[in-house]
Each structure stands twice: as structure tokens, then as C-alpha cells.
N, C-alpha and C positions, 0 to 999 in steps of 0.2 A: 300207228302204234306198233306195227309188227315189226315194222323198217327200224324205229328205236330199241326194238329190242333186242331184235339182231346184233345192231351196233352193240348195244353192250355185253351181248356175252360174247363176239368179237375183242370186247376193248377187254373183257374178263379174262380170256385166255391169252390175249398180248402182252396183259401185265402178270399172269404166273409165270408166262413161261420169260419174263425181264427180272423176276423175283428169284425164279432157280440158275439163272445166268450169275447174279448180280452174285448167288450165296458158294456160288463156284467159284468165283474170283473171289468172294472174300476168305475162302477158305485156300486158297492158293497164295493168298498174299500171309496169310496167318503161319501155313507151315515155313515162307521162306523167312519169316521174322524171325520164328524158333528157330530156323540153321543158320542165319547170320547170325542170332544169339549164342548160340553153341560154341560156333570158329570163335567169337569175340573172343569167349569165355578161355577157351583153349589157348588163343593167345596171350591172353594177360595171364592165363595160370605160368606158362613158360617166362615170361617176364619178370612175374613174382618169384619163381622158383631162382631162374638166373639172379635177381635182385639179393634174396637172401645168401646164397654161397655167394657174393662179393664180398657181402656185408661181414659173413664169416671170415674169408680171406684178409680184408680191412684190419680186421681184432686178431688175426692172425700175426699179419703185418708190425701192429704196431705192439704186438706183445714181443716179437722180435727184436723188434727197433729199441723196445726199452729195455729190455738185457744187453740189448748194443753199448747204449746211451750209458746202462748203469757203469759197467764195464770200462767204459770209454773214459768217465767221469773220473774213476778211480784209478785209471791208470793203467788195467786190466787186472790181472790174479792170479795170485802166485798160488800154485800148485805145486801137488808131490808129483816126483821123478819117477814116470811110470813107462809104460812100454808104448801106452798111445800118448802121453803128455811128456815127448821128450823135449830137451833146449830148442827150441826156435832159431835154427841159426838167422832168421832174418832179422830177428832182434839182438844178434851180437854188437851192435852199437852203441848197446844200452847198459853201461856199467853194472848195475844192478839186477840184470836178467836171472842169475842163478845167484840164489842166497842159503844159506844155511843158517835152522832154528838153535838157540841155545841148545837141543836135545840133541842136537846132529843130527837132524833130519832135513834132506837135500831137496830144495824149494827152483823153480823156475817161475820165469813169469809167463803168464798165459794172455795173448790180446787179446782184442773184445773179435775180432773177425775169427780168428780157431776156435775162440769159446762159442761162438753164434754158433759155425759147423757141427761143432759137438752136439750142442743142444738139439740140432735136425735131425743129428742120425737117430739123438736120443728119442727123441719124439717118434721117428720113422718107424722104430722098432717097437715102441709100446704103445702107440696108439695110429690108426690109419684113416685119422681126419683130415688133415691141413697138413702139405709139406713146405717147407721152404728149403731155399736154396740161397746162399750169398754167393755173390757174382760182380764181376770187372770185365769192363773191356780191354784190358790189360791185369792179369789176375796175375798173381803171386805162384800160388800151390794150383799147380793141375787141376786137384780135384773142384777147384771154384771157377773152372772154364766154363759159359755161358753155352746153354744149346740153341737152335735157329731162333725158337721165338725170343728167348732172352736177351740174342744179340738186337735184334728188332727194337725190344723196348729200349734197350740201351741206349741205339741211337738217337730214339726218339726225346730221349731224357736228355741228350747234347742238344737238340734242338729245342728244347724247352717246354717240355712235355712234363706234369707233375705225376701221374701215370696212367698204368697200360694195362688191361684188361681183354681176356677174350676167352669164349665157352669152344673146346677142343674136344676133338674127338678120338681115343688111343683105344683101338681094338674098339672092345664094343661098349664100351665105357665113358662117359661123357665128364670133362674136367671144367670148374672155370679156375682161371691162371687171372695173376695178376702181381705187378710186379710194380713198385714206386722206388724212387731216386736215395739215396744219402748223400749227405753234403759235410766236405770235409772240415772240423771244427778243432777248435783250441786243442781240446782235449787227443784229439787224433794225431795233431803233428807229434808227438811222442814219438810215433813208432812209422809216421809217415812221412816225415817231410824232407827223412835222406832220398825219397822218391819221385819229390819235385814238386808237392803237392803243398798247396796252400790253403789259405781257409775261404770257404766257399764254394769250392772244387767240387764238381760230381765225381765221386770216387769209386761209385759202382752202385749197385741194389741188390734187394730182398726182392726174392721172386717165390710166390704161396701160391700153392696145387691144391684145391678143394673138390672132391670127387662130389657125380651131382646125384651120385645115386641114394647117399645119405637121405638127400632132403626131399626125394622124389619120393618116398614108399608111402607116407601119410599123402604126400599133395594129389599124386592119383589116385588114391580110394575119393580122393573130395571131387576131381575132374570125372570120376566114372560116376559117382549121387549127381550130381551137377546136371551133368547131359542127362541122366535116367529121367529128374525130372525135370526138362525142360522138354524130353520128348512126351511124357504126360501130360503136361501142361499144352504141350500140341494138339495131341490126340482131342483130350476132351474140348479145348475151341473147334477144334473142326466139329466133332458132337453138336456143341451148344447154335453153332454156327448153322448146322443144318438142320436143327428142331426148331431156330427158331425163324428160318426161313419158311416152315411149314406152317407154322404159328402165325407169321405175318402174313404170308397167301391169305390163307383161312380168314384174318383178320381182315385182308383187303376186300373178301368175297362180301362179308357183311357191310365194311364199308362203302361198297357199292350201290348196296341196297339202299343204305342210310341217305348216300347221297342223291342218288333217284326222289327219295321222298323231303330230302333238303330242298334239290332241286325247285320242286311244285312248293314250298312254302317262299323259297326264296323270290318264285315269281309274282307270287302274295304278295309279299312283304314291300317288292320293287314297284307295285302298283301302293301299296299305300304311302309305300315313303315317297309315293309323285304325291299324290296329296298331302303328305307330309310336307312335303317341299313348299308345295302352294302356300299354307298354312303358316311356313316361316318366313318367305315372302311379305306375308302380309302384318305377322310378327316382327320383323326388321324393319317395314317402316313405322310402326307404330311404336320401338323403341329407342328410333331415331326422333322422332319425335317428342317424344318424353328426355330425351334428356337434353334435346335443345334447351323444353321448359330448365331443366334441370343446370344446367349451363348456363342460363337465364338469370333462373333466380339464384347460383351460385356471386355471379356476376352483381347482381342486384345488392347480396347479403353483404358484398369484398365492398360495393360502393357505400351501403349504410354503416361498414364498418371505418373506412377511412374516414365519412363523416364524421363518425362519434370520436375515432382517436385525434380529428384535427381540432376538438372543442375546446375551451378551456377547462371547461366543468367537468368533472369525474362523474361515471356512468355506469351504473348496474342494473340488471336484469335477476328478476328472484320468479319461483314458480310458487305456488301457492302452500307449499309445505317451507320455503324460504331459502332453497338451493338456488345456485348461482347459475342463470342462462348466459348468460351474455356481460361482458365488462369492457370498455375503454381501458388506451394506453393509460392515460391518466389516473383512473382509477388503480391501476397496479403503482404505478409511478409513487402516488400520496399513499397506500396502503403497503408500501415495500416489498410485494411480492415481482417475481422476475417474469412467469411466465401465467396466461390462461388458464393453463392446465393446472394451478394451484390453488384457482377462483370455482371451477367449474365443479357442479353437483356437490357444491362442500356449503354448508349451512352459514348463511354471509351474517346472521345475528350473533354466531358463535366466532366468526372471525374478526370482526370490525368492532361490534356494537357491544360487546356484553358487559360492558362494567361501565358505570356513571361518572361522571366528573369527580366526585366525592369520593369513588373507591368501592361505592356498594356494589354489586352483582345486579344487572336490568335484567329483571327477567324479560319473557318473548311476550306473554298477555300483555305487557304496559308498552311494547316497543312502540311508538308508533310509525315507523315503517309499515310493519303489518296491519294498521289501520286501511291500508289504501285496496287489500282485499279481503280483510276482515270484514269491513263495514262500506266496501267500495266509495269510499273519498281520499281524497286528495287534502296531503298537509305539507304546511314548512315550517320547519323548526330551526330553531337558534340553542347556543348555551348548553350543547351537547360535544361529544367528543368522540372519534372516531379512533382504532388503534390498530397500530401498526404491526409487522410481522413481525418485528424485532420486539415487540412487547410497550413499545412507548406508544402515547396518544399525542392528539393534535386536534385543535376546535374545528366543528362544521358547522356549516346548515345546508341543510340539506333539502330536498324537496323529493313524496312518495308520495303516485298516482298509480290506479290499475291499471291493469292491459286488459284492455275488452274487447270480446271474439264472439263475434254477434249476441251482444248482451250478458254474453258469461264470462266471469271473471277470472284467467288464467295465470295471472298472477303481477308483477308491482315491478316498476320503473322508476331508480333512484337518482340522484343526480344530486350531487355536493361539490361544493367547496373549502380549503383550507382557508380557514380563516386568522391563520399564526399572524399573517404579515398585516391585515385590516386591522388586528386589534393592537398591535404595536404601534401601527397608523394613527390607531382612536386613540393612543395613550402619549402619544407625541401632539397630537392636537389637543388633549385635555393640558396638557403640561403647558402647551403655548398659550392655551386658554389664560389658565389659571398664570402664569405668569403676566400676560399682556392687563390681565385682571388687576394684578398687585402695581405693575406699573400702571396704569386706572388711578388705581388708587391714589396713588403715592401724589401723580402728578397731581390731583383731583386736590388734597387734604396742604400740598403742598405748600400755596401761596397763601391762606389764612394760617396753615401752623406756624408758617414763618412769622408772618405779621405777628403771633403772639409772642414768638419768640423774640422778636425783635425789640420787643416792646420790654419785655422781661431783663434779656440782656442788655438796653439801651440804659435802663432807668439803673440796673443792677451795677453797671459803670461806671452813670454818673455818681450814683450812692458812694461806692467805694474811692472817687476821690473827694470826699467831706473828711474833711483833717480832723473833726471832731469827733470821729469814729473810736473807739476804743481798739482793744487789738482783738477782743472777744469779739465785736459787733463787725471787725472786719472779714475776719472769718468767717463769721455766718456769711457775709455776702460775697467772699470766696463760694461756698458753698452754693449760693443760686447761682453764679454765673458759671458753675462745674457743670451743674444739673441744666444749667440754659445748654452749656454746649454738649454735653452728649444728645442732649435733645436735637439739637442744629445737627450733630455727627450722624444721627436715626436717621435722619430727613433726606442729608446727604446722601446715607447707605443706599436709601429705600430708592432714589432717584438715578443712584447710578446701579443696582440691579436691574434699574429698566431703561438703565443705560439714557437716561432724561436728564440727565444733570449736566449742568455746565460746567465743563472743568477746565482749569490752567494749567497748560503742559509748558513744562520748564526741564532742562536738562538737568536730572541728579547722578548725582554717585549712590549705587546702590548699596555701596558698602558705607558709607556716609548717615543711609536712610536706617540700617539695622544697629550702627554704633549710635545714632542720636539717640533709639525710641529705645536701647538698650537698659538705661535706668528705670526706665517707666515699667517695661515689661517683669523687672525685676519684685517691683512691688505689687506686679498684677498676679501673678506667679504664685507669691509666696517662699516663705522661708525651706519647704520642704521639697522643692522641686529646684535640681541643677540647670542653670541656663547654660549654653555653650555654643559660643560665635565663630565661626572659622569664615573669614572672608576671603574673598579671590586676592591674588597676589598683587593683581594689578588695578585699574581704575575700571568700573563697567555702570558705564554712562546710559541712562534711558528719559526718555521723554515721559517725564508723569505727574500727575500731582500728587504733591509732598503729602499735602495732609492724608489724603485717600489712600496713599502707600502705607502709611502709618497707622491707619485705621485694620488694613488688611493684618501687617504684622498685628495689632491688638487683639483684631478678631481670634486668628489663629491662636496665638498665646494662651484667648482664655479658653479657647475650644480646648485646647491640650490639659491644660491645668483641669477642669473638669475631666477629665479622662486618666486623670491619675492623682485622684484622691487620696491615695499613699503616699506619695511623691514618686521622683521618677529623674530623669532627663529630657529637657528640652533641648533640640540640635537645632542651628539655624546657621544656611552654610549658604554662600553667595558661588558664583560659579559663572562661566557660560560655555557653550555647547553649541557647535553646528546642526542644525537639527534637518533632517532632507525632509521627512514629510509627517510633519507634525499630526498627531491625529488628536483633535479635543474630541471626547465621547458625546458633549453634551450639545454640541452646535456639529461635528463635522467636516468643521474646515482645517482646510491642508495650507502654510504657509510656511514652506522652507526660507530659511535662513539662519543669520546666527542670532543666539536669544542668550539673554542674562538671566539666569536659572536660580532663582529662590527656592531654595530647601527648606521645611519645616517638618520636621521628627519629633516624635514621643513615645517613649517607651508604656504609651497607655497598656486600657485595656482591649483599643481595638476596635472595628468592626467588620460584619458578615459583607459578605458580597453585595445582599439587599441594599442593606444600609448604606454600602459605597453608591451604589447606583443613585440613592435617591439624597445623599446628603448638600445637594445643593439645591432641591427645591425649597422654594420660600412655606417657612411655617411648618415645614419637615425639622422634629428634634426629637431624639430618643430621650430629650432629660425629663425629671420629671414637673408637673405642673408647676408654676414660679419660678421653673429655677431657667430659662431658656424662651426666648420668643421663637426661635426656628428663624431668625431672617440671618441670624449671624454670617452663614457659610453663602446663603443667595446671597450678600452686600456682595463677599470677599470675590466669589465668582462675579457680580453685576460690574465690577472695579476694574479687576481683571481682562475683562470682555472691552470692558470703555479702555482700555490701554493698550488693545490689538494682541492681545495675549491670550492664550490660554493655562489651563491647571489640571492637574492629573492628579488623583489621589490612587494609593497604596497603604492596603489594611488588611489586616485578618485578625483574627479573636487573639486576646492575649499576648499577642505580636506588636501591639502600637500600631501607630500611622505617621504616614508619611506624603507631605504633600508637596510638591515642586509647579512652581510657580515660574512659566516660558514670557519674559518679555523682552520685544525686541529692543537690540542695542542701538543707542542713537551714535552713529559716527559722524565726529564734527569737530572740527579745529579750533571751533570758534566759541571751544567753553570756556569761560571764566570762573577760575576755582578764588578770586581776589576779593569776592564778596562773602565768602564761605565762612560764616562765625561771627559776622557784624551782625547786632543786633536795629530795628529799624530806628530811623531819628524819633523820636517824640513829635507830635502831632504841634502844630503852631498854628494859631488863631488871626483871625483880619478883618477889615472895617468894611469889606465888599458889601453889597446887597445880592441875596440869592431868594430866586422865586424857590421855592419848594409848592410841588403839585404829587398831594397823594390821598386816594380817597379814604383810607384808615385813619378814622381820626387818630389813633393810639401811636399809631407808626408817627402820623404828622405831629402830634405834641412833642414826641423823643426827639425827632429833626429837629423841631424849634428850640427843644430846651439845650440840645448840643449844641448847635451853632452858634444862637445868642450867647451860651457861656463864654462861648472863645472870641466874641466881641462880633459877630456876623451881625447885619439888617436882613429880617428875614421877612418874603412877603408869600402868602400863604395862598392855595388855589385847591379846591376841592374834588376838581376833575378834568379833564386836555381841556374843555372848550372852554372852562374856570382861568387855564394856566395861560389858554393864548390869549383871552382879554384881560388880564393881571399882567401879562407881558407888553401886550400895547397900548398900554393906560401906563404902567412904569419903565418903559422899555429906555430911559436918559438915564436912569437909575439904577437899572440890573446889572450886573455884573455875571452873571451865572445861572441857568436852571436848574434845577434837583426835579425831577420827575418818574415815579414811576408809569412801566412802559404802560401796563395793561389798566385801565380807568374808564368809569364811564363816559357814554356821549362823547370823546374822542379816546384813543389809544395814545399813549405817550408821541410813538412815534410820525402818528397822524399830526396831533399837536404839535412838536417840531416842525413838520414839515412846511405847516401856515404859517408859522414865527422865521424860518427860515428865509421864507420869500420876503417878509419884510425890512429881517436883520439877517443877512447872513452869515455875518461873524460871529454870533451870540454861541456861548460857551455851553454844553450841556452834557449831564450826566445821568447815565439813568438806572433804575434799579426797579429789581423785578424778584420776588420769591415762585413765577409760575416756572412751572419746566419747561424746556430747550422747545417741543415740540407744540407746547399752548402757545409760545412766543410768537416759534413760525408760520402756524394755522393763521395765525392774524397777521400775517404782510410784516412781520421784524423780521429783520435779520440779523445773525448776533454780529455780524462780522462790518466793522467802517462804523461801530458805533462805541464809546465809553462807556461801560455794563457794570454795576455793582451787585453781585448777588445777595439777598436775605437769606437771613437774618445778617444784618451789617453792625459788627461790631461799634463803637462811637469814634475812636482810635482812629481806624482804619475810614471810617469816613471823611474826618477831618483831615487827615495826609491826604486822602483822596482830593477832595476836594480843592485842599492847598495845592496839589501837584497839578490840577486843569487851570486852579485860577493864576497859577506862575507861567503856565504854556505860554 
């Protein structure tokens, strides 16, 4: 302990006496800053002072120069004839050098260079600031002969020098001198250019004498303040400089002490911070540790989270007050928000769920979401709506169960779907329903309503040709057989909206199809509605049947008339059009080519977008009750569709409609316009024998009573396996079958087929009221067979039959 103590008042006295060393050279360096400051001073003050007497001589100069100039300008000035301003004999060249005033007063002319002189002397004698001198290296008058330094600058101004300047010393007096150039100008040749001089010429200079002692009497009283305090300003650093080296000793004697007793803490301190150390040793792996976990289950959370955003179903996380933990991409996707951080801690009742399908306001008690930690269960719901960040909704269902953390309930796991596109699904599946329904029907009611029609219209024919009809009683039966065939045209409609009817495709002109039904529709119309035709220019031939085309123009016509109860215009325009890619709304399919485009226009009342959408389902009609079955616009579409065509309708409120009608064009060379307006031959009767096989009795008496009128042998079968042994019991005698296809205990065409193999040649016809698709379930097929469809007019039977039995 003795030996350290030593040492430090050893190391105490090595640093005072390194402390009064140290305050010695700072005070040594301090006084030599103040004397290089001094000199500095001293010399810029000399610099400044020379600076200003130039700047004096400068203004000197050029107040010279401008009495030169004005002079010069003018031509110089003419003065009175004095003792010092006598004629200039150097200006005797100058016609006009002496002039005399109206007064008689004798005038010379005075240059700008005598009148400069003048001006110096004048100045020399009344004031002793600034002298000048004008001067030549070749001067004129003696008294403008340049002295050593003059000639100096001179030269310098031939060598190109603009000027010359220097601080001289005369006795004990100190000058600065400064002398710059003049250059010979317009104005000068006057009086100079008998001299050889031209313009541009250095002709001589102005040389200005400024004594320096003017400007030195104030700048020394500032150079003797200046150094006075600069040498105070010395003195007291040196002062400060050595109290406060005493101040700092002193300071280091206690620091000394302080650090002794630092010392023994800091040896303290360096034993605990060893334990210290241990301690974080053993703290570093225990937070390596944790954040493995930590890294783990970050790992973990990024894997459950790519799970949830790879689902289809949309996912959220609520805590038990109803803020949002957790949500799937999908969930932002269906609810329009961009990022997480728009979902998170924000109340998912208040953003998604708060208003009902209706409009009213959910509250939170009825949510049932919050059922699942309300009441800890689990539910799914339907028939609710979820909504979006832009403020629109969209159907879900959804499903809300709790999250349970050892038996306590932390809060509800949601998971939905948009249900937009399923219920567009369910409503395209109800529609095919309900259509494949109505075709059900149709085909179902088809082959007895025919039967009764056939029966109605058969008997209704024959009535109307009894010549003992009056013309009242033949009109009445005009009238049943009106009322038969719209009935037959229903039948038709309803079979080709389900696309079940058998039709005969023939080449028309479509423009042919709108001028034939043109009168008809006239009086469908009415007298207060404009019809108006514009057909294509040229021919536009389609594969269709007639009647069915004609049915569609009716449909439409009366659609329109109805819709403008006022009256109005009806437009009907023929047309055709390339079409690349057709889109029908109501099927879907895409069928480019080129199409013969039926126009129908009305200046109706219109309809809403709804209403377009829905005006061709079956039994769909805004008219009111009686006045409209709703199948009209289903036929017009079922027609359309059986003719590889599509229709597009165009409507708004009080704007009318507009419908266009795409069927394809038949191109063929091989149409015959030569049959066009012949009306058909009359029916002609014969002595054949024809089995007729039909199990309606009503249908089989009307065959009977038409055939036998027109002189047939007819022999009667009540069902196929009736028809094949009537056929092989009369089979020397037949001439012809009449069978319908579908009967009991055989089908028509089963029965041919056994009559076949006996007789192959045997003639036969056959007729059927069931639809296309009853025919073909039973083994017919329409096609290699003679087909009559019901309801069969009597007319048309009888050609018929006459045109097999002439085969």
C-alpha cells in the first residue's frame, strides 16, 4: 500500500509539472497569434488605404476624361482672346479657329487637350487632392512632355496595357499615381489627323497624383485602436491561460483521489460484471431458444396461413367482443378490401354483416355469427347477405363455430361462400325445369288433343262441302274450322317451344313469307296501328316451315298491337347480316355465319330490363288476366330454336321494342321459284281398297266417312296386331294401309314390319298426333317412312293418299 502511494504522488507531481509546461506553450502560442494578427492587420490596413487613393485617382481620371470627351464631342470652345487663351497656332488649319461675336468680341477656338491643361492648373491651385497631368509620347506644347514614370506607362499602353498604377515616394511624402490610355476618335480627328492619326490610335494619357497622406490621418488613429486592443486581448489569454492551468492542477489533484476510489469500485464492478457475463451466457441460450420456438411457430402460422388463402371458401377469425384476428385471401377478395390491415381489430358485424337482405339494420344480439361464442354452438346459415367495401352485397352461407382454448371460449371461426353464381345455377335449372315441364306437357296432351281435333276439323270439312248449306250456316262452319285450326296452331306452338314437333323444312323467300301474311296481319293490327314493310333488295332464301314462320310473324304482330293500345307503328324489315359470333342470351350458343335478319319494331309502351330478360319463358305475361296465355313469345322462341336460329330482343320503357330474328341463309341453286302462287290441285277420289288401322274410334269414323265419300273400299283394324291380320285375311284386295304409328298390342311400325315380310311391296301411310321424341322412344323413326301429322285435314289426306296410290 505504501509502494502505491508513492507511485501516485510520483505520478501527481509528473502531471503538474506536464500541466505548467503544457500552460507555457499555450501561452506562447497565444501571444504569437496576436502578433501575426497585428502584421496581418497592418497589412491589409496599407492595402486598404492604397485601394482607396486609386479608387480616388479612378474618379479623378475619369472626371477628366469627361471634360475631354465633352469638349471633344463639341468640337472644343471657343473662348475670349486673353493673355493665357491666345490663337493656337496648331489649329491654324482650321478655317474657323478665330471668330468674331455680332458684339465684336474676338473669339478662338480652345481644344479639348489645352482646355484639360487648364483645368489641372486650375485644380492645382485651388485645391491639393488629385493632380493630373495630360501627356504624349510625342507631345505637342513642352509643357505636356511626360516625366520617367509617365513615359513608363506610356510604353506600356503601346504594348497593350489598359493601365498603370504605382504608390511613390517624393521627399517624405507618399503618392499613388496612376495614369490610363486615350484613344483617338471621330470626334478628335478635327484637330488631329493633320498629325497622322487615326481612329483608334493611342494618342497619349491622363496621368492623376493622389497624396497618401489625406487618407492616412483617420486610418491610423483605427491601426493604433486596432493593435491597442489586440495587445489586451493578448495579455488577458495569457491571464486566463495561467489561472486556468492552476484551476486545472488543482482539479486533477482531486481527480486523482476520485480516481483511486473509482479504481476499487471499478474492481467491484469487474467481478460482477464476470458474473454478469455468466448470467448472459446462460441468458443467450435461453433466447436462442425461444425464438427458435418463435421461428417455429412463425413458420407454423405462414404454413396455416397459405392453407387458408389456398381454400375456396372465404375465412375469418373474430375474438369474443367481434374484432377481426385472422382472414383469408379470399375473404378480402369476396368482401373488396385490398389489404389485412383493413380487416384486423375492426368490428367484422359492422363491416360485412349489418343490414339484412330487406334493407333493415341486423342488429349484433340477433347475429347469429355471435351465436357460436354467445351460446358456444356451431351454425349454418342460408338466405343472408354479406357486403362489400364499395357498399354493395352479395348472398352467403356461411358457417360460425367457436375457438376453444382448454374449454374457454376465445372467440368464432367463420367460413362462407358467394353464393351469386349457384343461385343463377338454381334459376337456370328451375327454367329448364319448368320448360322441359311444359314440353311434358305438350308432348303428353298432344296426341289425344289432336285426336279431338282431328275429329272436329275432319267432320267440320266434310260438313262444309253439303251444298245444302245456306251461306249463314256456311259461315258458322267457317267458324269451327277457324277455331279447329288455331287450336291445331296452339298445339303446334307448344311442340315446337319444346322443340317436339315435326316440321317440313322447304326453301322460302323470306321476303315472300312477310308480303303473303302481310293482309292478315293487317287486320290483326287493327285500323289504328301503321304497318310498314321494307324488305331486302334481293332474294333471302331459308330453310323453314311456312306455316310456323307465319305463326311467328302473328305472334309478334299481336305482341305489338297489344302494346300500343293508342296506336303506333309497326316496322317489319327483312335484311341479312354476317354475324362472327352470334350470342343468343337464352341458350348461349355461338354460330357465326351469314343470317337472314327479321326486324320487328313498335313504337310500344316498352319494357324494363326484367321483363326483357324473362319475356320468353312459357306462361311469363305482364297482360292482364284473359287477356294473354304467356306462351305466345315461348312458341315464337320454341320456332326460332327448331330453325337453328336465334332472337334478340331490344326494349326500354316508353321507347317500344324491338325484336330481330337471326336465321340461317339457305344457299342453293336448286330453288324453284316456278311453283310460287299455284294454288294445290283439288283432292280426286278411287275405287282402291285401304286398310285403315287406328285405335280412336272418332279419328277411324272421319277416315271412313272421307274415303268412302270419294268412292274408297275401306277395311277397318282397331289396333297393329287387328291391322296385320285384316291385312292377311284381305291382303288380294288391299291396295294401301292408313295406320297410325303408335296403337295398342302392336305399334304401327312393328305392324308393318310383319306385313312386310309377307308383302313387300304393300303401300303404306302413316299418321301420328304423338311428338318427335314419343315416336322415337318406341323404335320409329321419322326418316325412310310416309308420315302424316294430326290433326289431318280431309283435303290433304285425300292428295295424300292419291299421290302413294299413283306411286
Amino acid at each position: 500500500m505504501q509502494t502505491d502511494s508513492g507511485q501516485a504522488v510520483t505520478q501527481m507531481f509528473s502531471r503538474l509539472f506536464t500541466t505548467r509546461r503544457y500552460a507555457l506553450s499555450l501561452c506562447f502560442i497565444w501571444v504569437l497569434l496576436i502578433a501575426v494578427s497585428l502584421a496581418w492587420f497592418y497589412v491589409q490596413h496599407r492595402n486598404n488605404l492604397n485601394e482607396v487613393a486609386k479608387a480616388q485617382a479612378r474618379i479623378a481620371f475619369e472626371k477628366d476624361l469627361l471634360y475631354r470627351k465633352w469638349a471633344s464631342q463639341h468640337g472644343g470652345v471657343y473662348v475670349p482672346v486673353t493673355p493665357r487663351t491666345q490663337p493656337n497656332p496648331y489649329l491654324a488649319h482650321i478655317p474657323e479657329r478665330d471668330i468674331r461675336t455680332p458684339s465684336g468680341k474676338e473669339l478662338t477656338l480652345l481644344n479639348p487637350a489645352y482646355m484639360t491643361r487648364q483645368v489641372f492648373e486650375l485644380a492645382e491651385t485651388e485645391k491639393q487632392i488629385a493632380r493630373g497631368h495630360i501627356t504624349s509620347l510625342n507631345p505637342i506644347r513642352g509643357e505636356n512632355a511626360p516625366d520617367p514614370w509617365e513615359i513608363k506607362a506610356l510604353e506600356s499602353f503601346e504594348k497593350g496595357a489598359k493601365e498603370a498604377s504605382e504608390v511613390v515616394t517624393v521627399g517624405d511624402h507618399r503618392f499613388m499615381r496612376l495614369m490610363r490610355p486615350f484613344k483617338v476618335e471621330n470626334s478628335c480627328l478635327k484637330c488631329h489627323a493633320v498629325q497622322g492619326y487615326k481612329k483608334g490610335d493611342i494618342r497619349g494619357g491622363i496621368s492623376v497624383t493622389v497624396p497618401l497622406a489625406v487618407f492616412s490621418v483617420g486610418s491610423d488613429r483605427v491601426l493604433a485602436s486596432t493593435a491597442a486592443t489586440l495587445v489586451l486581448i493578448g495579455t488577458a489569454g495569457v491571464i486566463l491561460i495561467l489561472v486556468g492551468a492552476r484551476k486545472l492542477s488543482e482539479s486533477s489533484t482531486r481527480l486523482e483521489e476520485s480516481n483511486a476510489e473509482l479504481m476499487n469500485e471499478v474492481a467491484e464492478r469487474e467481478i460482477a460484471q464476470e458474473q454478469l457475463r455468466e448470467q448472459t451466457v446462460l441468458l443467450e441460450e435461453e433466447v436462442a431458444e425461444r425464438q427458435a420456438l418463435q421461428e417455429e411457430a412463425v413458420a407454423h402460422q405462414r404454413k396455416l396461413q397459405l392453407i387458408m388463402d389456398s381454400t375456396h371458401a372465404a375465412i375469418y377469425g373474430i375474438d369474443t367482443s367481434g374484432r377481426c384476428t385472422f382472414a383469408n385471401r379470399t375473404c378480402l377478395e369476396l368482401t373488396g378490401y385490398d389489404t389485412l390491415d383493413e380487416l384486423l381489430g375492426k368490428n367484422m358485424h359492422d363491416m360485412i354483416h349489418h343490414t339484412l337482405p330487406s334493407g333493415i339494420p341486423a342488429p349484433v344480439e340477433q347475429c347469429n355469427i355471435f351465436r357460436a361464442f354467445n351460446e358456444g354452438e356451431g351454425c349454418t346459415k342460408r338466405d343472408e347477405v354479406f357486403w362489400r367495401k364499395d357498399g354493395t352485397s352479395f348472398p352467403v352461407e356461411y358457417s360460425s363455430y367457436p375457438i376453444l382454448n382448454d374449454g374457454i371460449i376465445e372467440g368464432a371461426v367463420v367460413s362462407f361462400v358467394d353464393l351469386t353464381e349457384r343461385i343463377a345455377l338454381e334459376a337456370q335449372l328451375r327454367q329448364a325445369q319448368k320448360m322441359e315441364a311444359v314440353g311434358q306437357l305438350a308432348g303428353g296432351v298432344a296426341h289425344d288433343f289432336n285426336n279431338v281435333l282431328q275429329v272436329i276439323s275432319g267432320y267440320g270439312s266434310i260438313l262444309k262441302l253439303d251444298e245444302r248449306l245456306d251461306e249463314l250456316q256456311k259461315q258458322e262452319v267457317d267458324q269451327i274450322l277457324s277455331a279447329a285450326e288455331r287450336a291445331a296452331q296452339l298445339t303446334r306452338g307448344l311442340l315446337a317451344f319444346s322443340r317436339k314437333q315435326v316440321i317440313t323444312l322447304a326453301p322460302v323467300n323470306l321476303n315472300d313469307v312477310v308480303e303473303s301474311v302481310r293482309k292478315f296481319l293487317v287486320r290483326i293490327i287493327g285500323e289504328d296501328i301503321q304497318l310498314q314493310t321494307t324488305p331486302s333488295a334481293g332474294t333471302l332464301y331459308i330453310m323453314a316451315d311456312l306455316g310456323q314462320l307465319e305463326q311467328v310473324l302473328i305472334n309478334l304482330a299481336t305482341n305489338a298491337r297489344d302494346a300500343m293500345p293508342r296506336g303506333g307503328i309497326l316496322a317489319i324489315e327483312t335484311a341479312s347480316q354476317e354475324v362472327e359470333s352470334p350470342l343468343d342470351q337464352e341458350s348461349g350458343e355461338h354460330k357465326p355465319g351469314q343470317y337472314a335478319v327479321l326486324t320487328v319494331a313498335d313504337t310500344g309502351c316498352g319494357m324494363d330490363a326484367e321483363t326483357s330478360k324473362r319475356i320468353f319463358e312459357p306462361f311469363y305475361t305482364t297482360k292482364e288476366v284473359s287477356k294473354g296465355t304467356g306462351l305466345g313469345m315461348a312458341i315464337v322462341y320454341g320456332i326460332v330454336k327448331q330453325h337453328n336460329g336465334f332472337i334478340n330482343v331490344y326494349s326500354e320503357p316508353d321507347h317500344g321494342t324491338t325484336f330481330r330474328i337471326y336465321l340461317p341463309i339457305y344457299h342453293s341453286d336448286r330453288v324453284r321459284d316456278d311453283g310460287d302462287g299455284k294454288q294445290a290441285a283439288p283432292p280426286q277420289g278411287g275405287s282402291e281398297t285401304i286398310l285403315v288401322a287406328e285405335d280412336d274410334d272418332g279419328v277411324r269414323n272421319l277416315v271412313l266417312s272421307v274415303l268412302t265419300r270419294f268412292g274408297y273400299r275401306v277395311i277397318q283394324a282397331v289396333d297393329g296386331q287387328d291391322a296385320v291380320e285384316k291385312y292377311l285375311a284381305h291382303r288380294e284386295e288391299i291396295d294401301m294401309i292408313l295406320m297410325d304409328l303408335i296403337m295398342p298390342r302392336k305399334n304401327g311400325k312393328e305392324a308393318y314390319d310383319e306385313i312386310a315380310e309377307q308383302a313387300p311391296e304393300a303401300k303404306v301411310l302413316f299418321a301420328s298426333g304423338y311428338t318427335a321424341d314419343f315416336i322415337q322412344k318406341r323404335g320409329v323413326p321419322e326418316e325412310g317412312i310416309d308420315l302424316i301429322m294430326k290433326p289431318i285435314q280431309p283435303m290433304e289426306l285425300l292428295r295424300t293418299v292419291r299421290e302413294i296410290l299413283d306411286a
